[in-house]
C-alpha positions as CSV (number, residue, x, y, z in Angstrom):
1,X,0.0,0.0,0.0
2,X,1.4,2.9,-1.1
3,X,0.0,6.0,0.8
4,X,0.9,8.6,2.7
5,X,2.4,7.2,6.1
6,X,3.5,4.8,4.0
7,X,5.2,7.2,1.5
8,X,6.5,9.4,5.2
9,X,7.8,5.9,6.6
10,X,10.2,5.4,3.4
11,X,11.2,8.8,3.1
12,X,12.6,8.5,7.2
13,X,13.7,5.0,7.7
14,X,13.9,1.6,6.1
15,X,11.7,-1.1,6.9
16,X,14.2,-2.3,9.3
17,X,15.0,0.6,11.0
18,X,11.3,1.1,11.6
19,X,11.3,-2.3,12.9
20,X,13.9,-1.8,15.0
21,X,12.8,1.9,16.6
22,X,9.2,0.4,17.2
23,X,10.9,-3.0,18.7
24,X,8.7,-5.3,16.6
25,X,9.6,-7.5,13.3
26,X,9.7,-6.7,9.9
27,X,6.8,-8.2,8.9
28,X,5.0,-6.6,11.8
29,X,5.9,-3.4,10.1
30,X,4.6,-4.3,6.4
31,X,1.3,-6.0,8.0
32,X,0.7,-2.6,10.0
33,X,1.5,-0.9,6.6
34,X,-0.8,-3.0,4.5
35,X,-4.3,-2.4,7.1
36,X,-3.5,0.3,9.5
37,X,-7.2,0.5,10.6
38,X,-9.2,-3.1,10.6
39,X,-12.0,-3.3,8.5
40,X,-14.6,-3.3,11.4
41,X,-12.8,-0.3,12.3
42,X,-13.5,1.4,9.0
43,X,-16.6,0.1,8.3
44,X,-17.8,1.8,12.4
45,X,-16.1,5.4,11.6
46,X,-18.1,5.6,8.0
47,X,-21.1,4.7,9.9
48,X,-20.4,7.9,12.5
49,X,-19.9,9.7,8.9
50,X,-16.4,10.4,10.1
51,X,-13.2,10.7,7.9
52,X,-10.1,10.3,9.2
53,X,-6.9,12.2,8.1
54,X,-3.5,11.8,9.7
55,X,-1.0,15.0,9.7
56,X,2.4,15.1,10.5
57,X,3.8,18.0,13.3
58,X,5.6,20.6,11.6
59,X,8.0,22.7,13.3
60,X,6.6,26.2,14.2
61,X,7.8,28.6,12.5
62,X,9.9,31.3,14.4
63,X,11.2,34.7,14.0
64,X,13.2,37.2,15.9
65,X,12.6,40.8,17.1
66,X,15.2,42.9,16.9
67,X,16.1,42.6,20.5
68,X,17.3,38.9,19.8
69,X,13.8,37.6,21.3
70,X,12.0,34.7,19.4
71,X,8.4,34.8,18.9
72,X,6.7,31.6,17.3
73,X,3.9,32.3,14.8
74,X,0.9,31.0,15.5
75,X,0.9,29.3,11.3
76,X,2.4,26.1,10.7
């Protein structure tokens, strides 16, 4: 399955190196991968009419004053 966490995983580690940061197998990795929600769990959320998205944290981004202070923006 090639979709975004997916896509985010491979662009930050290996399969392995997943693996081995979570503490679990390869294959435990790949079967997360491959049905990250079971189908029962699915098939409840559409019921609710929910959607689900998933969004990775993004640094906030800063700026200084000109006294040296940094102030964080409130975007992302």
């Amino acid at each position: 399955m090639n979709n975004r966490l997916t896509r985010r995983r491979e662009s930050l580690y290996s399969i392995g190196e997943a693996a081995i940061e979570l503490g679990v197998s390869e294959g435990e990795v790949e079967a997360l991968e491959a049905d990250f929600l079971s189908k029962i769990q699915k098939d409840y959320l559409r019921l609710l009419n929910y959607d689900m998205g998933f969004y990775p944290h993004r640094k906030k981004r800063q700026r200084k004053i000109a006294n040296g202070e940094v102030v964080v923006d409130g975007r992302c």
